[in-house]
N, CA and C of each residue as an Amber inpcrd file, in Angstrom:
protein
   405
   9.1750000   0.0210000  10.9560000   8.4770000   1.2380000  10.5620000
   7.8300000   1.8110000  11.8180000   7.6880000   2.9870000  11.6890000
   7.2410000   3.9000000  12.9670000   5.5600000   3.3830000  13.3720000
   5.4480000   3.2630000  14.5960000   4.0050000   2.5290000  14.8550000
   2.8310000   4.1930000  14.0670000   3.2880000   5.1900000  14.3470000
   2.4510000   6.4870000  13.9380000   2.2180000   6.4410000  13.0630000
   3.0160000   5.8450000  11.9330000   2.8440000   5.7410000  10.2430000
   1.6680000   4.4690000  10.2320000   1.7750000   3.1470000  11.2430000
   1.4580000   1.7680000  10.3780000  -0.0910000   2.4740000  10.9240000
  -0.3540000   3.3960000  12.5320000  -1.5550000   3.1120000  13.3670000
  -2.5140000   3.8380000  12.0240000  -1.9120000   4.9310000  11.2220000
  -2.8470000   5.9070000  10.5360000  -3.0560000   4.5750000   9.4040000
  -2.4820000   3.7850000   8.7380000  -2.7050000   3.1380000   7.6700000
  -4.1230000   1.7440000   8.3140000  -4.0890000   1.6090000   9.3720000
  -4.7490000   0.6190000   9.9730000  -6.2690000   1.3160000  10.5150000
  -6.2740000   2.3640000  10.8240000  -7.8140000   3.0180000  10.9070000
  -8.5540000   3.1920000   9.8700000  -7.6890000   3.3200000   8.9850000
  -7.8080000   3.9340000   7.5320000  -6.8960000   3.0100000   6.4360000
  -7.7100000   1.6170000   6.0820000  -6.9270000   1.0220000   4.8230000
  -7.7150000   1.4480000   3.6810000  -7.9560000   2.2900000   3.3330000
  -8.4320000   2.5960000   1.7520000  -7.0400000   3.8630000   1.5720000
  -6.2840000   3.6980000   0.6330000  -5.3400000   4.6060000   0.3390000
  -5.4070000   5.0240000  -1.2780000  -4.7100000   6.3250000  -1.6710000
  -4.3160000   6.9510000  -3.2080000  -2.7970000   5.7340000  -2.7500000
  -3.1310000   5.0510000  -4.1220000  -1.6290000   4.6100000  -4.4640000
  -1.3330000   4.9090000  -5.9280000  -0.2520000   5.3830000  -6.2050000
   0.2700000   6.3880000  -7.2050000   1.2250000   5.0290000  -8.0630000
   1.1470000   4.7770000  -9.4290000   2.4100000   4.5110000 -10.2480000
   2.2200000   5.7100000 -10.6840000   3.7320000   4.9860000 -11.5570000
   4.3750000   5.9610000 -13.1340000   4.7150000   5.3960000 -14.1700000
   4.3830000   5.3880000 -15.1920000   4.9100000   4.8730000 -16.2560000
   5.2740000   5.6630000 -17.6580000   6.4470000   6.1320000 -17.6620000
   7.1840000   6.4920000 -18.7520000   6.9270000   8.3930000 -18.1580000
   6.6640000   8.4570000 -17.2850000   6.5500000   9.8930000 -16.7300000
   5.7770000   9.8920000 -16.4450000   4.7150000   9.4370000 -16.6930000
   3.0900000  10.1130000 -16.5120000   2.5650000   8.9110000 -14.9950000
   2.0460000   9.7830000 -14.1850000   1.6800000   9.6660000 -13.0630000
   0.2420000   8.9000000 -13.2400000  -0.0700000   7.6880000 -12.0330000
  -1.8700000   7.2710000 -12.6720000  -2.1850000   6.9990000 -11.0060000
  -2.8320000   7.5570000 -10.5420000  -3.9230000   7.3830000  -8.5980000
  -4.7910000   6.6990000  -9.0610000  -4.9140000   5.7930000  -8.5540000
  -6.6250000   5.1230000  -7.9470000  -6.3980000   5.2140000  -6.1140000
  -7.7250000   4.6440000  -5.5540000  -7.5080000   4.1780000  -4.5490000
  -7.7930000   2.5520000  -4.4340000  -7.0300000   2.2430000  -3.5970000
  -6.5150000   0.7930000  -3.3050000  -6.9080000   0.6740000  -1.8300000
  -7.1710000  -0.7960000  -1.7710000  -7.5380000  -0.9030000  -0.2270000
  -6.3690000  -1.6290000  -0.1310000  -5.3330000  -1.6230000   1.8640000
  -4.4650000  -2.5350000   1.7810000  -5.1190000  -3.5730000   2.5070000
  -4.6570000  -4.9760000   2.4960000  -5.3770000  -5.7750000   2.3850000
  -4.6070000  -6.7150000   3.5540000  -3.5790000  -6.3250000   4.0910000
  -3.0330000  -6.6970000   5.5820000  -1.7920000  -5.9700000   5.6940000
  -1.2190000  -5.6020000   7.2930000  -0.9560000  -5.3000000   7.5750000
   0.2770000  -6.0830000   8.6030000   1.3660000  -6.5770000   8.6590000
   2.1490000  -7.8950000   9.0500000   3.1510000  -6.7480000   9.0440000
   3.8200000  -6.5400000  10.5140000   5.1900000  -5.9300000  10.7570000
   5.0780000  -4.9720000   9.9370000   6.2420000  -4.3190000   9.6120000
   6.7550000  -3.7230000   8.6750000   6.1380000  -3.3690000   7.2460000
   5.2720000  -5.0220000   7.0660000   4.7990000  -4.9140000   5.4780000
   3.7390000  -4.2600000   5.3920000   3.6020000  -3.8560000   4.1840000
   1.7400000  -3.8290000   3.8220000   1.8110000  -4.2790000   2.3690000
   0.4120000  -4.9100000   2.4210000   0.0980000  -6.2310000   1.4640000
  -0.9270000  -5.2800000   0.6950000  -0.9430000  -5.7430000  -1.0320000
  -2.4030000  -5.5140000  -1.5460000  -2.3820000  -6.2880000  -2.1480000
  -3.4090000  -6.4810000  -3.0660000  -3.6970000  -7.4940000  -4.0620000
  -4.9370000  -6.8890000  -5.0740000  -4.2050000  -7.2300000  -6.7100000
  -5.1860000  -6.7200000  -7.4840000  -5.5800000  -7.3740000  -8.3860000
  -5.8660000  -7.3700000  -9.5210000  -6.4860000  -8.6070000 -10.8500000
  -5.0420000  -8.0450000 -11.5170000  -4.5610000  -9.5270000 -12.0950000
  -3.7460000  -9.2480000 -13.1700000  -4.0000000  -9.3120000 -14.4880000
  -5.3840000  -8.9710000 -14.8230000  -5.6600000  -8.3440000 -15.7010000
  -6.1090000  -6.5000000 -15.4330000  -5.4940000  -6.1280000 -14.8330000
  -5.7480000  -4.5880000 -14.8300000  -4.8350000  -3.4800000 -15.3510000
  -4.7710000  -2.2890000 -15.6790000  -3.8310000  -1.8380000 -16.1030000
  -2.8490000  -1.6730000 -14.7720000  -2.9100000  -1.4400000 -13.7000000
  -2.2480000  -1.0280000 -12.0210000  -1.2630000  -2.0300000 -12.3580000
  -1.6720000  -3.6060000 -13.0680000  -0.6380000  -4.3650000 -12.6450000
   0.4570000  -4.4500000 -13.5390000   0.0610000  -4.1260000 -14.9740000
   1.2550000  -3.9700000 -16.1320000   1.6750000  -3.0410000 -15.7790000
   1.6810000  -2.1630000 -15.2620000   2.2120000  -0.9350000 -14.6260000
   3.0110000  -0.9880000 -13.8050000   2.8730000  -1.6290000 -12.6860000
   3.5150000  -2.3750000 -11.8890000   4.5800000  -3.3300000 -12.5580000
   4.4990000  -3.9390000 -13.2660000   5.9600000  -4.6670000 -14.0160000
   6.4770000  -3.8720000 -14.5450000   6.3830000  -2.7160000 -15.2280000
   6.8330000  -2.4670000 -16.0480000   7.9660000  -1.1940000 -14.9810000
   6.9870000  -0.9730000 -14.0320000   7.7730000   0.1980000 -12.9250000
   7.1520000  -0.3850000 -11.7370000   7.9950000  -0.7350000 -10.7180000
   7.2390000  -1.5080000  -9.2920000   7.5400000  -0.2280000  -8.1580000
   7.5680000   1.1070000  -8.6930000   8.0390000   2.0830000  -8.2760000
   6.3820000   2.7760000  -7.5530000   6.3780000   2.7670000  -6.5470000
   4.8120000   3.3410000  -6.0980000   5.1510000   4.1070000  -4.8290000
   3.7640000   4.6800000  -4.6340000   4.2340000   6.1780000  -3.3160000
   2.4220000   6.1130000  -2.9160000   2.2850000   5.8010000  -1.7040000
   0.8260000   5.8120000  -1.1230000   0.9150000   6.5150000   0.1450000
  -1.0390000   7.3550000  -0.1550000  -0.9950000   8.2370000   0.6610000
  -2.3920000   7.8180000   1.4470000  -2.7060000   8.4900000   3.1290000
  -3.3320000   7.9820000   3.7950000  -3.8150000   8.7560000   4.2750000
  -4.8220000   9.2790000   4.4830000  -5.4980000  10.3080000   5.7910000
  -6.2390000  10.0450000   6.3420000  -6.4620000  10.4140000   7.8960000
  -6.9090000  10.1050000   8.9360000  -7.0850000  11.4750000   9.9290000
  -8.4620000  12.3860000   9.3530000  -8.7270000  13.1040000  10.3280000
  -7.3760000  14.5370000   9.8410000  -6.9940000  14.8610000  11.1260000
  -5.7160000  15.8320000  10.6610000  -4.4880000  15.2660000  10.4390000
  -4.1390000  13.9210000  10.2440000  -3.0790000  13.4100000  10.3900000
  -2.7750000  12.5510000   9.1520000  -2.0170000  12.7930000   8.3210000
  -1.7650000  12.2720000   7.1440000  -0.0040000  10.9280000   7.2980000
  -0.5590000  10.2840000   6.2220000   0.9160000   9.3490000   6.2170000
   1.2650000   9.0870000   4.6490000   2.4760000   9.3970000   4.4090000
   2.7160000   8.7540000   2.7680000   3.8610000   7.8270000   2.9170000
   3.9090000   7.0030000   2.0960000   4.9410000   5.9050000   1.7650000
   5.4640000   5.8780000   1.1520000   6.7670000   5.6890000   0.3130000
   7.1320000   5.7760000  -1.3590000   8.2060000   4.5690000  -1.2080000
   8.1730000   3.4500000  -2.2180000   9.0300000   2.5240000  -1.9240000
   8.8260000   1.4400000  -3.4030000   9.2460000   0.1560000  -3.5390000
   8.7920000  -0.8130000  -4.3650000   7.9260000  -2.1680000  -3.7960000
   7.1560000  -2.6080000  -4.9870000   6.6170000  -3.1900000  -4.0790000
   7.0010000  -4.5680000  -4.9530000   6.7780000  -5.3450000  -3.9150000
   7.6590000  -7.2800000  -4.6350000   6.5790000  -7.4890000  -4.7310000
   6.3540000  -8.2850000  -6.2580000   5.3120000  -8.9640000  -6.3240000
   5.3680000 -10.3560000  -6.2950000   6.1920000 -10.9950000  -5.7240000
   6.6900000 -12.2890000  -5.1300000   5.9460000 -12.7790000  -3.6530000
   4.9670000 -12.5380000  -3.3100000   4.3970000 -12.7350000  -2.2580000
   4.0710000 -14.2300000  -2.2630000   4.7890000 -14.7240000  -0.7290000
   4.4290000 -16.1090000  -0.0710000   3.2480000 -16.6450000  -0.3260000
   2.7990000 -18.1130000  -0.7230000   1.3390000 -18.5380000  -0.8590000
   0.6910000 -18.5350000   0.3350000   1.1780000 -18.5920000   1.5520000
   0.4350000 -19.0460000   2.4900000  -0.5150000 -17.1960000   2.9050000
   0.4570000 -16.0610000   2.4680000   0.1580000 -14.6830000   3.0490000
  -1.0340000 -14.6630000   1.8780000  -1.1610000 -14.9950000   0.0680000
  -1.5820000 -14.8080000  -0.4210000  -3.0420000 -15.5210000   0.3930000
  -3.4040000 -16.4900000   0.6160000  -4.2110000 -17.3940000   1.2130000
  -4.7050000 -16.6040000   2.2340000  -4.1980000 -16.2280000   3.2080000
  -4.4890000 -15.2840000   3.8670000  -5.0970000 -14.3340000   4.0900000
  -5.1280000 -13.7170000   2.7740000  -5.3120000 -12.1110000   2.6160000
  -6.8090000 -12.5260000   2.3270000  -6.6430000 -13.1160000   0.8230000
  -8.1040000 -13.7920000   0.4020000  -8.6640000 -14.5880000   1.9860000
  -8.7370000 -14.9440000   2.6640000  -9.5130000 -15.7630000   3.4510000
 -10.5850000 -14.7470000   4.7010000  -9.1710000 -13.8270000   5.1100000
  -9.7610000 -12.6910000   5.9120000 -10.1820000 -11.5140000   5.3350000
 -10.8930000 -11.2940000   4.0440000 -10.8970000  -9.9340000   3.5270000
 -12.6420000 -10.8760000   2.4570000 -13.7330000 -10.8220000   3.4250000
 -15.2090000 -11.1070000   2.8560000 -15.6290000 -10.8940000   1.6500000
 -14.9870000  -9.6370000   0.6180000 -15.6800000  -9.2060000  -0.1410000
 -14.5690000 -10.1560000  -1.3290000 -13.5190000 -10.6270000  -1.4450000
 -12.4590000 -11.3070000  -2.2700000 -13.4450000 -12.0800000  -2.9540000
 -13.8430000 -13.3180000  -1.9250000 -14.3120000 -14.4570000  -2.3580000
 -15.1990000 -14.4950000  -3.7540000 -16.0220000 -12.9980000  -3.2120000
 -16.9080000 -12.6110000  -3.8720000 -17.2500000 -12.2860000  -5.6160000
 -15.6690000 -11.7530000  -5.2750000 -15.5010000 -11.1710000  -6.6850000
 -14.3150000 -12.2100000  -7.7680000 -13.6730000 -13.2630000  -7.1850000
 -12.9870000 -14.2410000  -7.8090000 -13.0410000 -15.2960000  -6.7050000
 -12.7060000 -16.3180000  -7.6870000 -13.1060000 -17.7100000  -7.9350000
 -11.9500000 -18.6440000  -6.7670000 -11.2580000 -18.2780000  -6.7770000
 -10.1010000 -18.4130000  -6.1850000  -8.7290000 -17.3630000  -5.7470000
  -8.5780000 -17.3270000  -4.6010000  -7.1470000 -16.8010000  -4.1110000
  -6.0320000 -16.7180000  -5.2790000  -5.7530000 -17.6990000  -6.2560000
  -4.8990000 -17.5930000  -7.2760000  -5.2930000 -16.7880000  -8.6150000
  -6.9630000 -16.0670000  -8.3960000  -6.9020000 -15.4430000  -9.6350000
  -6.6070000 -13.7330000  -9.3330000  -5.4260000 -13.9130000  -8.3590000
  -4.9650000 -12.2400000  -7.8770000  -3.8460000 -12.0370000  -8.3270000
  -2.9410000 -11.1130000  -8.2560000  -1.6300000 -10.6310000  -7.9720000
  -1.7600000 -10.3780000  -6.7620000  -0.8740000 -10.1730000  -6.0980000
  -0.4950000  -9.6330000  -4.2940000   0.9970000  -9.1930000  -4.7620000
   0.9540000  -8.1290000  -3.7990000   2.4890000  -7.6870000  -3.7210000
   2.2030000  -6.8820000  -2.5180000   4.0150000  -6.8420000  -1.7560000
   4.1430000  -6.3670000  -0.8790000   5.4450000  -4.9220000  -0.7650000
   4.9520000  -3.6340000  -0.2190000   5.6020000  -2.4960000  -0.3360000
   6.6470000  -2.4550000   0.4540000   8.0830000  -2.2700000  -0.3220000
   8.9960000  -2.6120000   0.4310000   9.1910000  -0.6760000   0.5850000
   8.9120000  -0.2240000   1.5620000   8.9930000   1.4290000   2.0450000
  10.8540000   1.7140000   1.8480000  10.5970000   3.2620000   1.2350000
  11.9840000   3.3240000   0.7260000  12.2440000   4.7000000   1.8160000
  10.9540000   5.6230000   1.8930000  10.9260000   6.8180000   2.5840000
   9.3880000   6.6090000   3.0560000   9.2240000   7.6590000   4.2230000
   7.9560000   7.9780000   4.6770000   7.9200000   8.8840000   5.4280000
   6.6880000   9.9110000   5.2150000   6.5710000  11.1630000   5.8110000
   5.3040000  11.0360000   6.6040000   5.1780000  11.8220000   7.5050000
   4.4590000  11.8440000   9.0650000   3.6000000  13.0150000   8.8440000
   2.3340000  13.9320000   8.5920000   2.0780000  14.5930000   9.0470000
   1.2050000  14.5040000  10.4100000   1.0050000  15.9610000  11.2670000
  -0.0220000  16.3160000  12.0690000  -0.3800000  17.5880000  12.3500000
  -1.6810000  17.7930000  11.3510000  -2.1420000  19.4300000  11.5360000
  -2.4830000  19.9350000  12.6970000  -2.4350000  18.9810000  14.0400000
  -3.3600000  19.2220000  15.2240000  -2.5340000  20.0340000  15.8200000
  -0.8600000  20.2420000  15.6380000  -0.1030000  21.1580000  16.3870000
   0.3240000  22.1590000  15.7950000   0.7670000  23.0480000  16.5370000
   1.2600000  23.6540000  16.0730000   2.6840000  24.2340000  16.4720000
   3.4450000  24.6130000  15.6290000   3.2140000  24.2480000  14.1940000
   2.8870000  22.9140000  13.8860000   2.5990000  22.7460000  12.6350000
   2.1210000  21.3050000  11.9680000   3.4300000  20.6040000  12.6580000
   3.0660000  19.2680000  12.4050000   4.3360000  18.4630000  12.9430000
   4.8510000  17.3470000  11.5190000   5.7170000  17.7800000  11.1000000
   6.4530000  16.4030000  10.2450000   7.4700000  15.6930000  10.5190000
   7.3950000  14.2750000  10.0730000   8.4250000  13.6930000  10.4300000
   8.2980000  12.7310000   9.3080000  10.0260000  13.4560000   8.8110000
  10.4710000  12.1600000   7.7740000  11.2540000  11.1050000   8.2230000
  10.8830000   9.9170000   7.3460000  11.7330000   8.6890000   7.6220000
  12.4030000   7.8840000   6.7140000  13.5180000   7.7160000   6.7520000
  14.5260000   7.2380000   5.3580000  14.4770000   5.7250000   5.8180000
  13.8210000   4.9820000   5.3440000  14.2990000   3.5400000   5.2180000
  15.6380000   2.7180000   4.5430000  16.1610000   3.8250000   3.6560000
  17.1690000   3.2390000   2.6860000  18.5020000   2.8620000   3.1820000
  18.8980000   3.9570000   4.5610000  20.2490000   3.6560000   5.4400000
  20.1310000   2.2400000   6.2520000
């Protein structure tokens, strides 16, 4: 993935992450919760609605801003995430501990990017750049 897309998601991890289910569109914001190559990680309670949502459609599109420079993602996300990354996430992220009992009372999943778009209002003209992950 383009370092311009991961640098805006890394100044700025609080993102709108978008499902759908049965048409109807649902935003919260989500914090991502690491950042490893290519991936980006979150993790939520699987008791929430985000996550039946998520099974039912693992179909999601997150958006990021930073100043004049925006980044969106749209892709699936696996909710098959490694124990050791799950461990991880919970260990380096202070406020987890806080709010559950253990690393295992999460879901984690990781966004496998299908497309991603680039903005930058600072030029002009604006500057976009799309990116097809799917080829």
């Amino acid at each position: 993935m383009d370092a311009k897309l991961l640098e805006i998601f890394r100044k700025n991890k609080d993102v709108a992450f978008a499902t759908s289910v049965d048409g109807k569109p649902y935003v919260r914001i989500f914090q991502i919760m690491k950042i490893d190559g290519d991936s980006i990680y979150f993790a939520t309670s699987p008791k929430k609605q985000v996550y039946a949502q998520l099974k039912v459609n693992p179909n999601i599109a997150i958006l990021d801003l930073h100043g004049a420079e925006s980044a969106r993602i749209s892709g699936v996300v696996d909710l098959n995430v490694p124990d050791e990354i799950q461990r991880d996430i919970f260990d380096s992220n202070p406020v987890l501990p806080h709010l559950y009992a253990s690393y295992k009372d999460l879901a984690y999943m990781r966004l496998d990017a299908e497309w991603a778009d680039y903005f930058d209002l600072r030029t002009n003209p604006p500057t976009l750049i799309h990116y097809d992950f799917r080829t």
